[in-house]
Structure formats: structure tokens, C-alpha cells
NULO-774023 format. One record per atom (N, C-alpha, C): residue number from 1; residue in one letter; atom name; x, y, z. Coordinates in steps of 0.001 Angstrom, whole numbers. Each point is the difference from the previous one (the first is absolute). Example, Ala and Ser with C-alpha at 12.3 -4.5 7.8 and 13.67 -1.06 7.14 Angstrom:
# NULO-774023
 num residu atome      xx      yy      zz
   1      A     N   13190   -5690    7800
   1      A    CA    -890    1190       0
   1      A     C     900    1200       0
   2      S     N    -350    1050    -720
   2      S    CA     820    1190      60
   2      S     C    -770    1090     730
This chain:
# NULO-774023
 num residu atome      xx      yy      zz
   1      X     N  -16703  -10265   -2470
   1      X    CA     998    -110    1045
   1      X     C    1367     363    -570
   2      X     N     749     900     638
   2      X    CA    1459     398    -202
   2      X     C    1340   -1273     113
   3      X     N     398     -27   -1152
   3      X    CA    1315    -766     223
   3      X     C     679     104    1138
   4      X     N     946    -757     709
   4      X    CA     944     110    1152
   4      X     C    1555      93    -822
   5      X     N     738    1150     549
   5      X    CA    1585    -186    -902
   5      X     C     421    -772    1108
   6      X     N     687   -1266    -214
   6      X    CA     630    -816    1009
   6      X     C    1217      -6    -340
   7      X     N     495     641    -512
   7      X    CA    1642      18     101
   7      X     C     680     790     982
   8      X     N    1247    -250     362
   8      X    CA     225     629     580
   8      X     C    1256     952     622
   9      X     N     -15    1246     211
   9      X    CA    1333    1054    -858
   9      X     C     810    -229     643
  10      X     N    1387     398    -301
  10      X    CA    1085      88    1237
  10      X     C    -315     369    1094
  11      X     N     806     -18     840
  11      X    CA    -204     515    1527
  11      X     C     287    2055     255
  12      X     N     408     427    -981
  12      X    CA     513    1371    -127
  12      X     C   -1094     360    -616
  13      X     N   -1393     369     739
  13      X    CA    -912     401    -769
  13      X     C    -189    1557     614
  14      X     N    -271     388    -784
  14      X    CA    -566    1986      48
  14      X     C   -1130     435     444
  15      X     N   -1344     237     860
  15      X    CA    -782     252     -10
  15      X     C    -216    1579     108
  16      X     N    -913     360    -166
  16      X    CA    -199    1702     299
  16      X     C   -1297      97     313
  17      X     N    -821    1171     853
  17      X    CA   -1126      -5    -123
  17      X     C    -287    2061    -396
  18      X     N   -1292     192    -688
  18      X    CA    -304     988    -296
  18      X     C   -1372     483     751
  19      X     N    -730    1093     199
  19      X    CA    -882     515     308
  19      X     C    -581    1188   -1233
  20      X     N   -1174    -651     -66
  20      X    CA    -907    1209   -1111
  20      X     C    -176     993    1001
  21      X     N    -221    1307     -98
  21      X    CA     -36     684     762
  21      X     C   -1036    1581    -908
  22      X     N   -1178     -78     329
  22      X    CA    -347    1568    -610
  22      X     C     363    1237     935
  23      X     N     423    1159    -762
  23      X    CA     547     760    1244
  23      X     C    -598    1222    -782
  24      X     N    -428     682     372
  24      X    CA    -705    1566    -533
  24      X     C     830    1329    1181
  25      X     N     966     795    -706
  25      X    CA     525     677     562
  25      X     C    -556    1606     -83
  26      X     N    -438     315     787
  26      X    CA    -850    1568     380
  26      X     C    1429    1514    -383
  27      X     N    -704     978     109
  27      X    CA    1036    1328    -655
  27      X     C     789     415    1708
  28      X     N    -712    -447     855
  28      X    CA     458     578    1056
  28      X     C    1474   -1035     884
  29      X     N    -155   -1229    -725
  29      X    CA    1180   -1120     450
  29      X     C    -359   -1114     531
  30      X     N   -1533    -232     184
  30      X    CA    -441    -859     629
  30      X     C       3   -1046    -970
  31      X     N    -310   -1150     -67
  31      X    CA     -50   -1290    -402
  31      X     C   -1018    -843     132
  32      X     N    -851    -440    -217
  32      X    CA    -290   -1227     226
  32      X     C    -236   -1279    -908
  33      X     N      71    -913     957
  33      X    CA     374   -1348   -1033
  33      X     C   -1049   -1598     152
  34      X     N    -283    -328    -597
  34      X    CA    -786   -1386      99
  34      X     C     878   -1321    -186
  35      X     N    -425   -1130     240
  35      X    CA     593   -1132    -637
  35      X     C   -1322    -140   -1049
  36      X     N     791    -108   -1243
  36      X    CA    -755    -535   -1207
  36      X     C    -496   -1105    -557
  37      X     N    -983    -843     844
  37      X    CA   -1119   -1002      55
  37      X     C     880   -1192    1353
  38      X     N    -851    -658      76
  38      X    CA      90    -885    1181
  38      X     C    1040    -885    -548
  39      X     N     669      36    -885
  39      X    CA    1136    -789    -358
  39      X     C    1022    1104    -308
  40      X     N     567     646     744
  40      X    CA     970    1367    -518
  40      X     C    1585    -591     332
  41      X     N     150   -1396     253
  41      X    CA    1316    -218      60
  41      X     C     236   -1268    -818
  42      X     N     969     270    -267
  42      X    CA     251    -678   -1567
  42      X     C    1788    -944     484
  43      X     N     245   -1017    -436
  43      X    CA    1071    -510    -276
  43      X     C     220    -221   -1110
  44      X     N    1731     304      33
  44      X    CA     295    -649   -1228
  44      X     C    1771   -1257     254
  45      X     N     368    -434    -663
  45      X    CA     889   -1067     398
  45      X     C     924      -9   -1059
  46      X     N    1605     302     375
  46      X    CA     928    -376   -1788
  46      X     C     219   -1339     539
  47      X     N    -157   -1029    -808
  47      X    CA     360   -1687     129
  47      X     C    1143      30    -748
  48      X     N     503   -1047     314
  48      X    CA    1389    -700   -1360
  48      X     C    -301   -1815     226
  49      X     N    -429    -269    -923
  49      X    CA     188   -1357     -76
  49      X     C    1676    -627    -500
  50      X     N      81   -1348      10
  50      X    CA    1016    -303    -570
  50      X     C     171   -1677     -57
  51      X     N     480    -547   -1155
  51      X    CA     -82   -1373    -253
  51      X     C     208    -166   -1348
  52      X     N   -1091   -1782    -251
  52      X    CA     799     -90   -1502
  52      X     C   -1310     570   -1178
  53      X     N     734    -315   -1445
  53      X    CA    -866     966    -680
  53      X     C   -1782    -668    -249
  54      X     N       6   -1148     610
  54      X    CA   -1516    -592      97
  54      X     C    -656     785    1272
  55      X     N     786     111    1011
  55      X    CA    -623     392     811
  55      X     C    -346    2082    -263
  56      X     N     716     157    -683
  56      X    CA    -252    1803    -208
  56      X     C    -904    -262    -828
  57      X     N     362    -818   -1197
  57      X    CA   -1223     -30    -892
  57      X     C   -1935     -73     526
  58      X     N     163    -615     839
  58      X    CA    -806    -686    1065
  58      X     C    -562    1081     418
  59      X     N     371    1009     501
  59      X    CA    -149    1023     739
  59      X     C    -473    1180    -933
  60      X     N     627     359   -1005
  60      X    CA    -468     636   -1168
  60      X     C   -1444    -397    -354
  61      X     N      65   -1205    -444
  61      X    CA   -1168    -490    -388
  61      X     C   -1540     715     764
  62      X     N      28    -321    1158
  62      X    CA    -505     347    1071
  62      X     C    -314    1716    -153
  63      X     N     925     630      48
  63      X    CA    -167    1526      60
  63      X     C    -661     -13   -1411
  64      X     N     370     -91   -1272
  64      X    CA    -432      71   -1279
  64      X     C   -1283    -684     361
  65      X     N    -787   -1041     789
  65      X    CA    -898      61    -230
  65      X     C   -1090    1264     248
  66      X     N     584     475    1423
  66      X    CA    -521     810     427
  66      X     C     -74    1430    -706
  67      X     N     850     549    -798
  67      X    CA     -65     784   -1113
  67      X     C     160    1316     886
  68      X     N     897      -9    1082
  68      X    CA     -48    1356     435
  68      X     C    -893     661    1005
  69      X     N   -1513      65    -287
  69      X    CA   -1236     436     481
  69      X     C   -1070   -1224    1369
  70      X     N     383   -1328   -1024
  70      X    CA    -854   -1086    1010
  70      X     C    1221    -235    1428
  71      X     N   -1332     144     942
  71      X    CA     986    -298    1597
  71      X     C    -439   -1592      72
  72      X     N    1529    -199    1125
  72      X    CA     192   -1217     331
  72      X     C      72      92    1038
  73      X     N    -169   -1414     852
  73      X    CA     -16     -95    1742
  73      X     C    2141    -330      24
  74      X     N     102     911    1344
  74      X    CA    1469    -334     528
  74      X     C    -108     126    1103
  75      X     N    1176    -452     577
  75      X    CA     293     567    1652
  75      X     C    1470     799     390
  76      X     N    -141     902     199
  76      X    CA    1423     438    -108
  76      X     C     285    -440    1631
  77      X     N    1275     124     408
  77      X    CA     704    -974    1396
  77      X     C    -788     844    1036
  78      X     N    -184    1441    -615
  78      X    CA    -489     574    1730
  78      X     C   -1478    -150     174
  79      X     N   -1193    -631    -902
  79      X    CA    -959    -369     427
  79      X     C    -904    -860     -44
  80      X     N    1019    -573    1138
  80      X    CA    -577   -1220    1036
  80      X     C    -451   -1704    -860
  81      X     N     294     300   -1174
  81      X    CA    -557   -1087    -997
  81      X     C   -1053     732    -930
  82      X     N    -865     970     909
  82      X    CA   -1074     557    -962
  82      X     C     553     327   -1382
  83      X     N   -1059    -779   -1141
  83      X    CA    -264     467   -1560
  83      X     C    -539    1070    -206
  84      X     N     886     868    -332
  84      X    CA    -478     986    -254
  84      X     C     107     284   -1786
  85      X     N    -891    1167    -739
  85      X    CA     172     296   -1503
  85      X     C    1056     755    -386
  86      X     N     653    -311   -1021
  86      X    CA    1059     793    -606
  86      X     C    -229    -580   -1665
  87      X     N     370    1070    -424
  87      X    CA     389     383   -1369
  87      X     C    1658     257    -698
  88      X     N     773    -665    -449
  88      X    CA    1393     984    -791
  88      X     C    -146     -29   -1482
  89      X     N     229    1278    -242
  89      X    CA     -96     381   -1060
  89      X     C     766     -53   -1639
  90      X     N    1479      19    1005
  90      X    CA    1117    -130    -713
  90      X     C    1266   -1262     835
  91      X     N    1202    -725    -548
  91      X    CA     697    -907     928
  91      X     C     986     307   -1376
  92      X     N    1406    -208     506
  92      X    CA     975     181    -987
  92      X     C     758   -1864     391
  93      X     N     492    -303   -1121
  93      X    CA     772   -1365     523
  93      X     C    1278     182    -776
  94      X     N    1019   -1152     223
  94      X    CA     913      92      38
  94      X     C    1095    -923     416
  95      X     N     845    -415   -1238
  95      X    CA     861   -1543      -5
  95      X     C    1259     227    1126
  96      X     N     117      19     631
  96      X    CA     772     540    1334
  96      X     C    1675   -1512      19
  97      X     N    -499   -1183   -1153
  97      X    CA    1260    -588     186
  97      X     C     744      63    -750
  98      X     N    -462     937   -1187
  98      X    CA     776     745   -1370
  98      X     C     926    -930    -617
  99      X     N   -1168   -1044    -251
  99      X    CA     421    -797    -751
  99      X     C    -997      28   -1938
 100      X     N   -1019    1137     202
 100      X    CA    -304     455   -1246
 100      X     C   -1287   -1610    -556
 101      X     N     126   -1133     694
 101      X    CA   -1191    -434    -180
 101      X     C   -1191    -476    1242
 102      X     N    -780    -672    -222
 102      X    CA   -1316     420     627
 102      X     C     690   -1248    1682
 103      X     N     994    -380    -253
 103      X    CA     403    -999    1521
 103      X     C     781     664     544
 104      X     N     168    -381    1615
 104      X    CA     385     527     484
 104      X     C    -849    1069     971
 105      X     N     456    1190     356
 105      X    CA    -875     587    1471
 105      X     C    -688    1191    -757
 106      X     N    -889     407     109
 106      X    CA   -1056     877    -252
 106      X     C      59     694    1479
 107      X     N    -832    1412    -473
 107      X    CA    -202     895     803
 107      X     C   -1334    1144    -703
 108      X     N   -1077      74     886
 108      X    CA    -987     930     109
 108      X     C    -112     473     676
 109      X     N    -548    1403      -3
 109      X    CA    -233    1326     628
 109      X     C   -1141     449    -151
 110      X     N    -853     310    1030
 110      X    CA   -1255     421    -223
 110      X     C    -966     819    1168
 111      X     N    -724     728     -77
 111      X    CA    -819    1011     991
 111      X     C   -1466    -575     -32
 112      X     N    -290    -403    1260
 112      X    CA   -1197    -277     188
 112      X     C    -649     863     754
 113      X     N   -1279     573    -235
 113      X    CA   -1205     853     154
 113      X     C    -771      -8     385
 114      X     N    -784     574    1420
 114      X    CA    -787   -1175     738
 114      X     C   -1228     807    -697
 115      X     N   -1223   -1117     -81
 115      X    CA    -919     720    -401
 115      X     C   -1023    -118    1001
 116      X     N   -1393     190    -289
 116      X    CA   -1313    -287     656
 116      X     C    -903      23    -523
 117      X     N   -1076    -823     558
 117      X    CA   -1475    -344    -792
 117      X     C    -682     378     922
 118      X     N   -1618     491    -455
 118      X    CA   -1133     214     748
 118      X     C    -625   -1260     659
């Protein structure tokens, strides 16, 4: 069973969605195109968390377990509550009260990846 990320990002969240698309283009101008398997649309999400450094740590932890590759259950706001899989690969953080030690307000950044299972 997939972990749940229960934290939860600012309100200024990013979503995007993509389409796989095979397209084989002919000499005469014609085109044609498929969607590339029954899952050909893809999300992805930029988050920013923000708080103190237990709670980023917290959150790190979490992604480092996941190592990049293992998906986790989320819900992003536009669906409906449904858990859906995502993966991030990379998250940058960042002492945002520039005070140079670990108190005080933290800030993470990160892209989540929706995935799918058979």
C-alpha cells in the first residue's frame, strides 16, 4: 500500500496537464495522431510548502523516503478528494527568515508527477 503525503502546500499552487500523443506525419501533409495508451494525460503540480524547520524536515524525510522513483497517494484541490499517484523527483528548500540557523521559517519547493499502476 502507497503512503498518503498529508501535508499540505500553500494555497498558490501550479498545476499543468500534458497529453502523450503519437503522431506519424505522411510526405503529402497529412498527419495522423493517437493518444499514447489509455493513460495519455499526465499531471504535474509546482507546490511550495512553508513553516518551521521540523516541519520541512518532516516533509523531506518523506520525499527521501521515497527516493524519487516510489509513488505516493495525494489529492491535489481539483480532484474531488480522490488519491491519486505521484512521484517528485527533485524539491529545493530554503531558510526564507535569514537568520542562517535551522529556527525560524523554512520554505520548500517541489514538482509532483502523477503516475499510474496497472
Amino acid at each position: 500500500m502507497h503512503q498518503i503525503f498529508e501535508w499540505s502546500p500553500l494555497v498558490e499552487t501550479a498545476g499543468s496537464s500534458a497529453f502523450r500523443v503519437l503522431s506519424s506525419r505522411f510526405g503529402d501533409g497529412y498527419q495522423q495522431s493517437v493518444g499514447d495508451g489509455i493513460n495519455n494525460k499526465i499531471q504535474s503540480w509546482n507546490l511550495t510548502f512553508k513553516g518551521s524547520a521540523e516541519k520541512i524536515a518532516d516533509i523531506k524525510f518523506f520525499l527521501d523516503q521515497h527516493k524519487g522513483y516510489l509513488p505516493f497517494r495525494w489529492s491535489p484541490k481539483n480532484s474531488c478528494g480522490q488519491l491519486l499517484l505521484w512521484d517528485c523527483k527533485e524539491y529545493q528548500e530554503s531558510n526564507i527568515s535569514h537568520n542562517g540557523r535551522e529556527t525560524g521559517v523554512w520554505s520548500l519547493t517541489c514538482t509532483f508527477n502523477q503516475r499510474f499502476e496497472p
